[in-house]
N, C-alpha and C positions, 0 to 999 in steps of 0.2 A: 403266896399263891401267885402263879401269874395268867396270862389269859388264858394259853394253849393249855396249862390244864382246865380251867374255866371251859373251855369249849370242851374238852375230853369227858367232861360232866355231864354238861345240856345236849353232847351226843349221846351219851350212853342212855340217858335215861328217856330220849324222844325216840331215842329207837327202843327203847323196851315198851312205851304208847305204841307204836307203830306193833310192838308183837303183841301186844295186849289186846289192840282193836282187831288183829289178822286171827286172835284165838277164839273169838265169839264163833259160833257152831251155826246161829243163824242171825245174818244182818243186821235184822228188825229187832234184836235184843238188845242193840246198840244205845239204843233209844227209848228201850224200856223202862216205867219206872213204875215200883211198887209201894206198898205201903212202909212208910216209916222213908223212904226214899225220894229226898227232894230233885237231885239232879241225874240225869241219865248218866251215860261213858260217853256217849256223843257231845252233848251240850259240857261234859266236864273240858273234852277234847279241845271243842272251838275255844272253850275258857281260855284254857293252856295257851294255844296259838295267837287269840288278842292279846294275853297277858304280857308276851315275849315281845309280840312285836310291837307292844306299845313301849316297853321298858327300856326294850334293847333295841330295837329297829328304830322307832323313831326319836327315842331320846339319846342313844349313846352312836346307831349308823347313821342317823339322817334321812332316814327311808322317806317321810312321809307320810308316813303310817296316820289313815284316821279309822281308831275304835270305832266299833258299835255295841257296847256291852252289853246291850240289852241283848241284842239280837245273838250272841253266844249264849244267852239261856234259853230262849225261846224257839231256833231255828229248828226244826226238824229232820230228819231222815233225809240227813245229808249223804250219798251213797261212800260206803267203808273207802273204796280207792281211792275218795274224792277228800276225804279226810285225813287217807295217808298221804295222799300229794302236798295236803297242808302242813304236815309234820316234818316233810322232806321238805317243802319252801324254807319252814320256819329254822331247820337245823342250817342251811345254806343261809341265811339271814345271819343267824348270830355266828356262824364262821366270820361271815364277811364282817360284818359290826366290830365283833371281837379280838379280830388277827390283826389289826394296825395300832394296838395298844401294847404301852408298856406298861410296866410294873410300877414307872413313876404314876401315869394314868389315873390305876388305879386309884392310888393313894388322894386322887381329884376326888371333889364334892359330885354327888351327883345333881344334875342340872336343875332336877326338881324336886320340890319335899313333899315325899309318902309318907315318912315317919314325924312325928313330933320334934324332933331334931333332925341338923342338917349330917346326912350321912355318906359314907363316901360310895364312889362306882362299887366295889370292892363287896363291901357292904351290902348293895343293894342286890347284886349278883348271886351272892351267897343265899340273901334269903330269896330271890327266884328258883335257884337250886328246889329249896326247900317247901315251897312252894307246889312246885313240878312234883316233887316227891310226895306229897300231900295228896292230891288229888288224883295219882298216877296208882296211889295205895288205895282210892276211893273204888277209881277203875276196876283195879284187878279187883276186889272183891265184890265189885257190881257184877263181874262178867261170871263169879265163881257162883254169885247167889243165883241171877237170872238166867242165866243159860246152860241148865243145867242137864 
């Protein structure tokens, strides 16, 4: 694997967030949450966007990225365009983070340990991927159950 498709990934799938949040019928469903459902598609969203720009943006570009985890679960009725502008920050982040890497890069430790073991950039990418995907799957079927 090398970056360019690495990015080819965390674009494709931040813009299917970005149609996923543009397919809600009414706003406020964004933020909806019902029984047996802990997290809304908004508060999953902000997740997404801290989760990247901590992994990717401040540990692998430099950004200076400071979290607020908390406040990705708790913030509210953040308005849709305002959440897509976050999805287009975040995909312009990890171009830029990710386009001056090579393939040796990769094969580097990543800076910090998430896992119980020390694992590489590579590694850690893959499972943000997966990640994204995760919760992207939570999305689409918040938005299929609540806004119907």
């Amino acid at each position: 694997m090398n970056p360019n498709e690495l990015i080819t990934f965390f674009k494709r799938d931040l813009n299917k967030l970005i149609a996923e949040l543009e397919l809600y019928n009414d706003e406020e469903h964004i933020w909806q949450v019902e029984k047996g459902i802990s997290n809304s598609a908004g508060n999953l969203a902000l997740h997404l966007i801290g989760n990247l720009h901590t992994f990717i943006g401040k540990e692998i570009g430099k950004t200076g990225y400071i979290r607020n985890r908390e406040l990705e679960f708790t913030q509210k009725d953040v308005p849709r365009g305002e959440l897509i502008v976050s999805v287009q920050g975040t995909i312009k982040m990890i171009e830029d983070s990710l386009s001056p890497l090579t393939e040796r890069d990769l094969k580097e430790e990543y800076p910090i340990m998430k896992f119980p073991n020390v694992e590489t950039i590579e590694y850690l990418l893959v499972h943000l991927l997966s990640h994204l995907n995760y919760h992207l799957g939570q999305i689409n079927y918040h938005r299929r159950l609540i806004d119907k």
